[in-house]
C-alpha positions as CSV (number, residue, x, y, z in Angstrom):
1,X,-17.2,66.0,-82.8
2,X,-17.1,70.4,-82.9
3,X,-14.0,71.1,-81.3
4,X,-13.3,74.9,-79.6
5,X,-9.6,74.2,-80.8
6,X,-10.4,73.2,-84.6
7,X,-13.1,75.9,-85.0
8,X,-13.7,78.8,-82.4
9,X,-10.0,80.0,-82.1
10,X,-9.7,80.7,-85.8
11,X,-13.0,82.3,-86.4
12,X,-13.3,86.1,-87.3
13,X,-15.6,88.4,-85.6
14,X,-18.0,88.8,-88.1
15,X,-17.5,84.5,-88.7
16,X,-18.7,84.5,-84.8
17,X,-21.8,86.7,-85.0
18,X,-22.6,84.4,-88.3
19,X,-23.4,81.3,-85.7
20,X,-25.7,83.6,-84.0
21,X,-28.2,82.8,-87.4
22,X,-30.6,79.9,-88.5
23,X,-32.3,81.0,-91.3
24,X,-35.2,78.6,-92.6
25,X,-34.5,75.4,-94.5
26,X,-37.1,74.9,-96.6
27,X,-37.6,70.9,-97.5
28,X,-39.4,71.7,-101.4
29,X,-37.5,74.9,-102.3
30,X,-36.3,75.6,-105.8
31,X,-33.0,75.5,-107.0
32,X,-32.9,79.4,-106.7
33,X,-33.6,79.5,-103.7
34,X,-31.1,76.5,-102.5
35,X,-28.7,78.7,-104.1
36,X,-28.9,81.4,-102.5
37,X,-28.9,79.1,-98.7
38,X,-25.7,77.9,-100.2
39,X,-23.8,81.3,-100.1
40,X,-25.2,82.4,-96.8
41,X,-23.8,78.6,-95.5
42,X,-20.3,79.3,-97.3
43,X,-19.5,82.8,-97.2
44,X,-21.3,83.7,-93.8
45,X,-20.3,81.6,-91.6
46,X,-24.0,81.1,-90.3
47,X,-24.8,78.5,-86.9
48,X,-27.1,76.6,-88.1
49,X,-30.5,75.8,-90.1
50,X,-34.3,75.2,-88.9
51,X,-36.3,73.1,-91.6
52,X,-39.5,73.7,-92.6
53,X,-41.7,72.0,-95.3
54,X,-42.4,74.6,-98.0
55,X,-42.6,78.6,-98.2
56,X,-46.1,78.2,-99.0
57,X,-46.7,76.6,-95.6
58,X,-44.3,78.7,-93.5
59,X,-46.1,80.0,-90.4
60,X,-46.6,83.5,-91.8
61,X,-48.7,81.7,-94.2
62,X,-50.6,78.9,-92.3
63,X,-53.8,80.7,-92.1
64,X,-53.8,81.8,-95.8
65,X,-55.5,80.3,-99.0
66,X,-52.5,79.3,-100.7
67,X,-52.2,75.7,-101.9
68,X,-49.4,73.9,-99.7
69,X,-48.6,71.2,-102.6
70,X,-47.9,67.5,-101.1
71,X,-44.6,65.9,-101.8
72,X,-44.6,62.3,-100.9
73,X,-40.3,62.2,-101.3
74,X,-40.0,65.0,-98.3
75,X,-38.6,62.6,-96.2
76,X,-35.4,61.6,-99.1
77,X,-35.4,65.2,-99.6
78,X,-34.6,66.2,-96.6
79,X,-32.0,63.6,-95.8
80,X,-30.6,64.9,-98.9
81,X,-30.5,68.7,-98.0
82,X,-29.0,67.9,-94.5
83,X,-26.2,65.8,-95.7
84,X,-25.7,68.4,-98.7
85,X,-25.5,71.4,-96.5
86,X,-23.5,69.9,-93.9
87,X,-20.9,69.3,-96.3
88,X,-20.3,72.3,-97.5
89,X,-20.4,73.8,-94.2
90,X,-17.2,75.7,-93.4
91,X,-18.5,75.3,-89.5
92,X,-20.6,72.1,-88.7
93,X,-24.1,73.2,-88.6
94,X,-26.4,72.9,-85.8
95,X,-29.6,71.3,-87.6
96,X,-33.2,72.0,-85.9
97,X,-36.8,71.4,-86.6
98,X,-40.3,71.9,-85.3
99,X,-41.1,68.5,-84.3
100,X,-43.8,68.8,-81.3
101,X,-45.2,65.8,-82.6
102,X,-42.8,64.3,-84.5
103,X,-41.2,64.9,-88.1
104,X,-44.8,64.5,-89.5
105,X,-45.4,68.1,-88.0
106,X,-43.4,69.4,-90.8
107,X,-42.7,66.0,-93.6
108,X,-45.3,63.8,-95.1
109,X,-44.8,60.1,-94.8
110,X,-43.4,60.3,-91.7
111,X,-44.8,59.0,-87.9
112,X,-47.2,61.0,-86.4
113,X,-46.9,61.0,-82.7
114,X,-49.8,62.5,-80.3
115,X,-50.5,66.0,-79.6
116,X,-49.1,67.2,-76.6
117,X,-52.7,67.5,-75.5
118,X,-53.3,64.1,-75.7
119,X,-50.3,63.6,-73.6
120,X,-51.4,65.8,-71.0
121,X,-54.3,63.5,-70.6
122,X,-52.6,60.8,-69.7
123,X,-52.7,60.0,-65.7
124,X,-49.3,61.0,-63.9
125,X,-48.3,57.2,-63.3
126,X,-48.1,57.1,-66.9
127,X,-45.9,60.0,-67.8
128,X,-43.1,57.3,-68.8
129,X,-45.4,57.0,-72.1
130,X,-44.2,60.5,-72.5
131,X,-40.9,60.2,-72.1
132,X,-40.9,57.6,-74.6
133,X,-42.6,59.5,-77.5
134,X,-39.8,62.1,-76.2
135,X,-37.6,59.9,-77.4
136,X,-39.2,58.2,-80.2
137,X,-39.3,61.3,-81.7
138,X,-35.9,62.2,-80.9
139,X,-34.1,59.1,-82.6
140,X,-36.4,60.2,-85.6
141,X,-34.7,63.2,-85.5
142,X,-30.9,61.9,-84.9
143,X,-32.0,59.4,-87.5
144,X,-31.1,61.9,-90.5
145,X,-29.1,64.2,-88.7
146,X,-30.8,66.8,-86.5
147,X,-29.5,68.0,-83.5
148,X,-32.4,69.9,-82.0
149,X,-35.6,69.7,-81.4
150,X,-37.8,72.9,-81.0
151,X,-40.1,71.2,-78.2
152,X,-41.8,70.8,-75.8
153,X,-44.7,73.8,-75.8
154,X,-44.3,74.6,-71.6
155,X,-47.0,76.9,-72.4
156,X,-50.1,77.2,-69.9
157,X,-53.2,76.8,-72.1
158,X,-55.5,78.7,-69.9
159,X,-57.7,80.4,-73.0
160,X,-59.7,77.7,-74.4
161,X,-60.1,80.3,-77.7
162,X,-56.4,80.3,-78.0
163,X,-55.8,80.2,-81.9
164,X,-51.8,79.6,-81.5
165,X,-51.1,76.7,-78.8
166,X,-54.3,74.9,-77.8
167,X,-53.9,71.4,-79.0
168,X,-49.8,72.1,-78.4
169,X,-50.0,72.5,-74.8
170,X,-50.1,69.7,-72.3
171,X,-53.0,71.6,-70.5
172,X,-53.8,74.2,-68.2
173,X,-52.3,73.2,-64.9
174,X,-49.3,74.2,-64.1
175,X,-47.5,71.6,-62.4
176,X,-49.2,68.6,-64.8
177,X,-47.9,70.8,-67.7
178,X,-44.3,71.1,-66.4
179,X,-44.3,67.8,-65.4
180,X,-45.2,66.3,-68.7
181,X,-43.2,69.1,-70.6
182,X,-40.3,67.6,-68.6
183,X,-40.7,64.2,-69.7
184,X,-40.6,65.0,-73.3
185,X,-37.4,66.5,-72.4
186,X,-36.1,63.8,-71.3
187,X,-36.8,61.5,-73.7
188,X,-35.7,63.9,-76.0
189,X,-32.2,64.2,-74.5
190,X,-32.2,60.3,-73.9
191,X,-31.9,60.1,-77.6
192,X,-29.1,62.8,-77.7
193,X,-31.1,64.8,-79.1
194,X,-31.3,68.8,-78.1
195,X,-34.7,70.3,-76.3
196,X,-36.4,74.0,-76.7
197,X,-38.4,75.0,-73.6
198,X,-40.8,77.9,-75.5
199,X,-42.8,80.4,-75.4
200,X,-40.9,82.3,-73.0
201,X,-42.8,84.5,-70.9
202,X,-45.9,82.1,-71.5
203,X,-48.3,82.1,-74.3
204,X,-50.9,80.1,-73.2
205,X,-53.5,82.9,-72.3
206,X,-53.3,84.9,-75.3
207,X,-56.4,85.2,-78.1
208,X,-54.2,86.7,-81.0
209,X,-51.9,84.2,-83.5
210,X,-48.1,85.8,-82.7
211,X,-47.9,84.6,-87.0
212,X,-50.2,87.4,-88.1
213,X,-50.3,89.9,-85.3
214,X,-48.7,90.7,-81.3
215,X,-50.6,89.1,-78.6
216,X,-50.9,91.4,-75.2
217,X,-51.2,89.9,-72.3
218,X,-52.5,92.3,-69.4
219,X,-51.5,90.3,-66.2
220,X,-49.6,91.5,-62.9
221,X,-45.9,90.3,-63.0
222,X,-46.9,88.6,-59.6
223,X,-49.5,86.8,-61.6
224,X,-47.3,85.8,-64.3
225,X,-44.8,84.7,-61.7
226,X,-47.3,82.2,-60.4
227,X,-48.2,80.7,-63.6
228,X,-46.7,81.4,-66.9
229,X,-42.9,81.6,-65.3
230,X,-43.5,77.7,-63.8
231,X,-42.5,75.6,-66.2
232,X,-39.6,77.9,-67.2
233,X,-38.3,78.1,-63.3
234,X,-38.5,74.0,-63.7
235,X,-36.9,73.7,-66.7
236,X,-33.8,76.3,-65.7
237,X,-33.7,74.1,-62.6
238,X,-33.8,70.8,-64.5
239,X,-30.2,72.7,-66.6
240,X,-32.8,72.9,-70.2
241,X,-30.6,73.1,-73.2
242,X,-32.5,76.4,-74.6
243,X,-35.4,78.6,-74.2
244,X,-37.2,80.0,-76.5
245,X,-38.7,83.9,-76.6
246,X,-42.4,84.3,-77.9
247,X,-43.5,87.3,-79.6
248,X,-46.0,88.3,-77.7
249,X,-46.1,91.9,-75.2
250,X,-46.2,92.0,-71.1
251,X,-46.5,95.6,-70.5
252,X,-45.9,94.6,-66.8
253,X,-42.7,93.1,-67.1
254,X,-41.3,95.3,-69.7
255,X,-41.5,98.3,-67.9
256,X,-44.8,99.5,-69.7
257,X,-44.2,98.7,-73.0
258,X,-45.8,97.1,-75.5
259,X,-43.2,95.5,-77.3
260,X,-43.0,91.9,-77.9
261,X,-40.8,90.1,-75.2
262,X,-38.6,89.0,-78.3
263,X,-37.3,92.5,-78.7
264,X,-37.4,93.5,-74.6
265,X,-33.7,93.5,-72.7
266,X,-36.0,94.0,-69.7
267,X,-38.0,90.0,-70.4
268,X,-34.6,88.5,-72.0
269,X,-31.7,89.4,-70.2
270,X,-33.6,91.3,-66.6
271,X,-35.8,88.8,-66.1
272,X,-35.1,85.1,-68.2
273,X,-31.3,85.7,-67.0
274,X,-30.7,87.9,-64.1
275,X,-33.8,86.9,-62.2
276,X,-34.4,83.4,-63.1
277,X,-30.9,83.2,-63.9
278,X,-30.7,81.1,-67.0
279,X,-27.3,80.7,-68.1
280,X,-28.4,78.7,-71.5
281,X,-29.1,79.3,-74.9
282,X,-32.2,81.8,-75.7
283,X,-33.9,81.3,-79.6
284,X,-36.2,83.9,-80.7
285,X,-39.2,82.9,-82.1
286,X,-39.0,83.0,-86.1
287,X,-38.5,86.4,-86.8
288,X,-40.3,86.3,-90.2
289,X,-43.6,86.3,-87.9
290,X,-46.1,89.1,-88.8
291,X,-45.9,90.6,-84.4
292,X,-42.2,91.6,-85.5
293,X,-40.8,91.2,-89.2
294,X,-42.9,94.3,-90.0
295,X,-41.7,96.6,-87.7
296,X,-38.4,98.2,-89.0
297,X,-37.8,99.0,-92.7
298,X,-33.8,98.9,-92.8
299,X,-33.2,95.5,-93.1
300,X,-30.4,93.7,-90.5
301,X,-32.2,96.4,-87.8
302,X,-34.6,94.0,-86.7
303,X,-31.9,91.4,-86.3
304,X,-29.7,93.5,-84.1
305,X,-32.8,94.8,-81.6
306,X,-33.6,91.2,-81.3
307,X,-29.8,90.4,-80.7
308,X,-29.4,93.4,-78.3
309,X,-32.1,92.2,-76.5
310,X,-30.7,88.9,-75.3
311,X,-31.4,86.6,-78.1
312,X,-28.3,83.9,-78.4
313,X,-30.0,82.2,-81.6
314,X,-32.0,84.7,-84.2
315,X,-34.2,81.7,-85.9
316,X,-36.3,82.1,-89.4
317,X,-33.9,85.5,-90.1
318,X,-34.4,86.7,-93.4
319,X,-31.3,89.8,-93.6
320,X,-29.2,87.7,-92.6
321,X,-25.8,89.3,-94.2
322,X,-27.5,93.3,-93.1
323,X,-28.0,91.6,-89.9
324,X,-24.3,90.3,-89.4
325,X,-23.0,93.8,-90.5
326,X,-25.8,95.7,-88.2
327,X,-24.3,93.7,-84.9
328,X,-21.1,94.0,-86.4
329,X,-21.0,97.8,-86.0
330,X,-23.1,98.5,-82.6
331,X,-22.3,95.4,-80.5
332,X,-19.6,95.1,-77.7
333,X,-17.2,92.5,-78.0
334,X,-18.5,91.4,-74.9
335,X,-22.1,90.9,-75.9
336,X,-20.6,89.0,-79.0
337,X,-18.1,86.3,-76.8
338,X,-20.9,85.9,-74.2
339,X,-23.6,84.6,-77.2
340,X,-21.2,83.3,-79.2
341,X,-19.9,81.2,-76.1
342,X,-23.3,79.9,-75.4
343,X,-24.3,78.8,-79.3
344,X,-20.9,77.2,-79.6
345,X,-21.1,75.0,-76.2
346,X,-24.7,74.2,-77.2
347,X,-23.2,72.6,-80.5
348,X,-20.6,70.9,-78.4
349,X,-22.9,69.1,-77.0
350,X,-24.9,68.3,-79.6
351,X,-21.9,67.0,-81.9
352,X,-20.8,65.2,-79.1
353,X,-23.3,62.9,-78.2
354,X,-23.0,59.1,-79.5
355,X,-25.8,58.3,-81.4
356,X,-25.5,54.5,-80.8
357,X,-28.7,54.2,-79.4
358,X,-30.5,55.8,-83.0
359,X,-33.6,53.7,-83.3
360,X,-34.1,51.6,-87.1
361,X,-37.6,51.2,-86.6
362,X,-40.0,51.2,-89.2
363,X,-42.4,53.9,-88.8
364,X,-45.7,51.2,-88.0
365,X,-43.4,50.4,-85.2
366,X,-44.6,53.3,-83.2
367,X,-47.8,51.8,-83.4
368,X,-47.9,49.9,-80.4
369,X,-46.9,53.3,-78.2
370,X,-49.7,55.0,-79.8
371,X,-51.9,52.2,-78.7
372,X,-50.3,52.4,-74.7
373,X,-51.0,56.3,-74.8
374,X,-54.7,55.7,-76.3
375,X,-55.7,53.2,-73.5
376,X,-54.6,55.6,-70.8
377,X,-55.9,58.9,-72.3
378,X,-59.6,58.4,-73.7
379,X,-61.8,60.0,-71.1
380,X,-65.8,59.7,-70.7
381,X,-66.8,63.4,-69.9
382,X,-70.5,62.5,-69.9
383,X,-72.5,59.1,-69.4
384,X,-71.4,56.3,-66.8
385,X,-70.1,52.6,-67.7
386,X,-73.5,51.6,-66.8
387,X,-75.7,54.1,-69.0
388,X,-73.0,53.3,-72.2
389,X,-73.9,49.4,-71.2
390,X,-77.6,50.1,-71.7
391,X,-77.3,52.2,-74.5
392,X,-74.6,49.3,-76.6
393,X,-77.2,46.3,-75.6
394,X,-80.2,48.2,-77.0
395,X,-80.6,48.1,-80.8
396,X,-78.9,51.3,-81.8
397,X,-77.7,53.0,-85.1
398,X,-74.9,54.7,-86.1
399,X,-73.7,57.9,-88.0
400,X,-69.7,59.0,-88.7
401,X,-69.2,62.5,-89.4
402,X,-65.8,63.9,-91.0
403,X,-64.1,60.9,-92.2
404,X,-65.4,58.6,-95.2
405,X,-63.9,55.3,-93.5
406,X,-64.4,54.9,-90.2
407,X,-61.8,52.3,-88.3
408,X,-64.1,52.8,-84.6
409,X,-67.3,51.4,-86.7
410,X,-65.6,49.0,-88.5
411,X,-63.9,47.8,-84.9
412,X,-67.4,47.7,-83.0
413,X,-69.1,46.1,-85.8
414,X,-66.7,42.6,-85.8
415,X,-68.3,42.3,-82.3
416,X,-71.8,43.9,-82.8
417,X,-74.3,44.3,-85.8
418,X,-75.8,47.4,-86.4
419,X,-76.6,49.9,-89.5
420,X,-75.0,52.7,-90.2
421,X,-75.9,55.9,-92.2
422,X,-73.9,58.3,-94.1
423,X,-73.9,62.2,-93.1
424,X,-76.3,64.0,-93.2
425,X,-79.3,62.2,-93.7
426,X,-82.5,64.0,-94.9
427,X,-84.5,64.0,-91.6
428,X,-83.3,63.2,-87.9
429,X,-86.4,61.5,-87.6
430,X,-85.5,58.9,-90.0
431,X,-83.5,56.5,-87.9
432,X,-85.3,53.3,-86.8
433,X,-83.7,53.7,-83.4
434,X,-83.7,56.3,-80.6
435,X,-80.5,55.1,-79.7
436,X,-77.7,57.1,-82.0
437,X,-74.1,56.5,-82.1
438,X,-72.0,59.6,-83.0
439,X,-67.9,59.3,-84.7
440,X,-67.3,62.8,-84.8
441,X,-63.8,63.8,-86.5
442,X,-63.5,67.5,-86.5
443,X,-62.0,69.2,-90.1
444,X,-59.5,70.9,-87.7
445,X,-57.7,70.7,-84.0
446,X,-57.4,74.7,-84.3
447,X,-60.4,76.9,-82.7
448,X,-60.9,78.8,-86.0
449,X,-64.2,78.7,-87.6
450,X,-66.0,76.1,-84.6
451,X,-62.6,74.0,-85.4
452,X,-64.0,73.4,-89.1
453,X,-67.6,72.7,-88.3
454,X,-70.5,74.4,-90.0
455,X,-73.4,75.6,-88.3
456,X,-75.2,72.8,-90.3
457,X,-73.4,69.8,-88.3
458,X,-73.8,71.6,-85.2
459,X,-77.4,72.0,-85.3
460,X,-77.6,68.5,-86.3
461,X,-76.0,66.7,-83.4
462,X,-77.7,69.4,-81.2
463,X,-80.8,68.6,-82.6
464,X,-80.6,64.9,-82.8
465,X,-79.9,64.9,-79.6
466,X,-82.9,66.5,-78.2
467,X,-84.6,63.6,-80.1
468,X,-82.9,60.2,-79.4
469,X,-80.2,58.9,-77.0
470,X,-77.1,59.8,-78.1
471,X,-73.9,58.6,-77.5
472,X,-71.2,60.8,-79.0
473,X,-67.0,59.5,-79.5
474,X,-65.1,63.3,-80.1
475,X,-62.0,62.0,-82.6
476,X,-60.3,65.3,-82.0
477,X,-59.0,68.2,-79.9
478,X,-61.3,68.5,-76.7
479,X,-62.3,71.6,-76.3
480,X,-65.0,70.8,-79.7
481,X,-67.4,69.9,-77.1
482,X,-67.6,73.6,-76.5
483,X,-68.6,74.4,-79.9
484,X,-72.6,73.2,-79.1
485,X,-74.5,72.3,-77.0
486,X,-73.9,69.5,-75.1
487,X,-77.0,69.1,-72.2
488,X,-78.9,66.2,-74.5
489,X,-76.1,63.9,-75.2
490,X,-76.5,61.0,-73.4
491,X,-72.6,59.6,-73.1
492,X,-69.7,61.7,-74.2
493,X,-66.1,60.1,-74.7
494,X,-63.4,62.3,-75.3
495,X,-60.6,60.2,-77.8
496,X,-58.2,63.2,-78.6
497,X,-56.6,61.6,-82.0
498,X,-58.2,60.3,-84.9
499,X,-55.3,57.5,-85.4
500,X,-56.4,54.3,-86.4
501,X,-55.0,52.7,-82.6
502,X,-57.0,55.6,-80.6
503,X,-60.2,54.4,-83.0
504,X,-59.2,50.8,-82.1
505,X,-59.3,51.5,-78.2
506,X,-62.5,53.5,-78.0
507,X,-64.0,50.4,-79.7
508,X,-62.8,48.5,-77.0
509,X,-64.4,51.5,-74.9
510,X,-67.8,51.2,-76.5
511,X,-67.5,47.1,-76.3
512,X,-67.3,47.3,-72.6
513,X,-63.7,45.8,-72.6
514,X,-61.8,48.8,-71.6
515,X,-62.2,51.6,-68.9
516,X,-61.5,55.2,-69.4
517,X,-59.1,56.0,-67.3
518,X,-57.4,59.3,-69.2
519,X,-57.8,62.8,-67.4
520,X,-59.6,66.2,-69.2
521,X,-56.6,68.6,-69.0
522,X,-58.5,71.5,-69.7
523,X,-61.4,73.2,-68.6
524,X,-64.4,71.9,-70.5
């Protein structure tokens, strides 16, 4: 357990504005690079460290063409690094991690829980599903020593085209989305694990990625009091562990500007703490982002602004030992104990929670939960029981498109017999039937290019459609249905994920021997 006595009393100035840093981790780094984490862990005095899977696919890079190279030992690795840093540590680290949906967000080989907008389908009597992938994922977590998770997204999703949350939020109503956001919480802290409300003001109705450029949102502060601030005025309520600041600009609530909320003392410390009066821990979003690691030239400057402007935690800083000597030089002492205060309770806590209750599951464990959460979320959008009954006891035929093995086709067919084609065939008028069956499994759950779909595919089902009866099972993020036209599909089911036990269940769907019951938590 962190002790104030064995640690704090001892510690320099400069060794208390180091815990005020957690630069990235990076699971596949080289030995150079290693290196070089090892002197800013020894000789800087730094808080902490946020993992990440490879430079190559560091945010800042997600979008671009460069090859993010698999590595099927990232989960030893990083047991490895963790245990390795922390011993040479002169102050326990605070160990975080992007996990919104579990370690397989940033590790291969590692469970894959559902998107949080799969969660937000499920009904409100079933939010206790969320608190248990809250937790599921937070033993994960504890598992190989990791203290905090950066989750939930208590973002608002109300731009459908949003190329940053989408898929991450739990929807676009307000109370359903704190709700839900506050049931991941929980679980997370029942498995002593920490919790990250984010993206402080609200990100959800922004059509810019914060990664590659700054989002403006031009909205009232009234406005942004009704909705964005929600979940946040919950989670302060509820005592959360730590919010985090987006980079995106509110010219409204930062007295004109257009700065990114990240770097405003009026967002952080007028509004976040003085009007909402948050008394916890407040992260920056990582400062390597595009929206702010581009704006000042002298290195460690950006790292003080973002300090100066409230900012407890400065996460993904890359001048780190400028940065300690910039805040070193213009900050109060006062500034300094008050952060410093904050970070080191935050550990306390964290270091002092028994982990006793550390799941040893094997990761097809999780399997059954993923099957609870699939029975309650699938949603039919279009189509009645009775016109999906009509359509499965007709002779019908059946095409999968985006995945070469198909677990939904291969369930239907132990019950039913029917022929399936591979996509695309030659003509549309070549099936035998009018009555189609569609597997659709999008290339991609982000809005970007029709979420992966060429124009091809679209006019397909679009045309097919016009032609036959079709009945079409969307393996993917929702808001695909709003990529064509959907007036000539017959039956439209809505299944969220593409895992094997959400394929299972809409089987079951198609069979007749389960009902969809999950809601649409966005606006279709």
């Amino acid at each position: 357990m962190i002790s104030r006595d064995n640690y704090s009393r001892n510690l320099s100035k400069r060794e208390k504005i180091g815990q005020f840093f957690f630069p990235a981790a990076f699971i596949n780094d080289s030995p150079e690079e290693i290196r070089r984490l090892e002197t800013l862990i020894k000789n800087l005095n730094i808080g902490g460290l946020t993992f990440f899977h490879s430079r190559v696919s560091a945010a800042t890079n997600f979008e671009g063409k460069k090859k993010i190279i698999r590595n099927e030992n990232s989960f030893q690795r990083l047991k490895e690094l963790i245990d390795y840093y922390q011993s040479i540590a002169p102050t326990p680290l605070l160990m975080s991690i992007d996990a919104e949906w579990g370690l397989a967000m940033r590790v291969e080989n590692t469970t894959q829980y559902p998107y949080a907008l799969t969660l937000g389908a499920l009904p409100n009597n079933q939010n206790e599903l969320i608190i248990q992938t809250g937790k599921q994922i937070g033993n994960d977590l504890a598992s190989i020593g990791i203290h905090m998770n950066l989750a939930p997204v208590a973002d608002i999703n109300m731009n459908p085209d949003n190329p940053v949350i989408g898929y991450r939020s739990f929807g676009e109503n307000k109370e359903k989305v704190t709700e839900k956001a506050l049931s991941f919480y929980k679980g997370t802290k029942e498995a002593g694990v920490l919790g990250c409300f984010k993206h402080f003001p609200g990100h959800g109705d922004t059509n810019v990625d914060s990664h590659l450029g700054l989002p403006v949102i031009n909205k009232s502060k009234a406005e942004i009091q009704n909705q964005e601030f929600y979940p946040f005025i919950k989670a302060i309520e509820s005592d959360i562990d730590s919010i985090m600041i987006g980079h995106l600009a509110v010219p409204e609530l930062s007295n004109g500007q257009r700065i990114s909320a990240t770097l405003s003392k009026d967002i952080i410390k007028g509004i976040l703490r003085e009007e909402l009066g948050f008394n916890g821990v407040v992260i920056s979003d990582a400062l390597n982002m595009h929206s702010v690691s581009k704006l000042y030239q002298e290195k460690g400057l950006l790292e003080w602004k973002a300090f100066d402007a409230g900012n407890d935690i400065l996460c993904f800083a890359e001048n780190v030992e400028e940065g300690i000597r910039m805040i070193e030089k213009n900050a109060s002492d006062r500034q300094i104990e008050d952060s410093f205060n904050r970070v080191w309770r935050m550990k306390q806590k964290a270091f002092s929670v028994q982990k006793s209750n550390i799941s040893s599951a094997k990761p097809d464990s999780n399997s059954v939960l993923n099957q609870k959460i699939a029975q309650h979320a699938i949603a039919m959008i279009k189509g009645t029981p009775q016109t999906l009954e009509k359509f499965r006891t007709e002779k019908f035929e059946a095409i999968c498109i985006g995945k070469p093995n198909c677990t939904f086709f291969t369930s239907i067919q132990n019950q039913i017999n029917f022929k399936k084609h591979e996509y695309p065939k030659e003509k549309i008028t070549e099936y035998d039937t009018k009555n189609i069956l569609i597997a659709l499994f999008p290339p991609s759950v982000k809005p970007k290019n029709n979420f992966g779909l060429d124009q091809k595919t679209i006019d397909y089902i679009e045309n097919l459609s016009k032609l036959n009866r079709v009945t079409l099972y969307l393996f993917g993020n929702p808001y695909v249905a709003r990529v064509f036209n959907i007036d000539h599909i017959e039956n439209i089911v809505l299944t969220y994920q593409d895992f094997k036990e959400f394929q299972q269940v809409s089987a079951q769907h198609f069979l007749g021997k389960h009902n969809a019951v999950g809601n649409i938590p966005v606006t279709l």
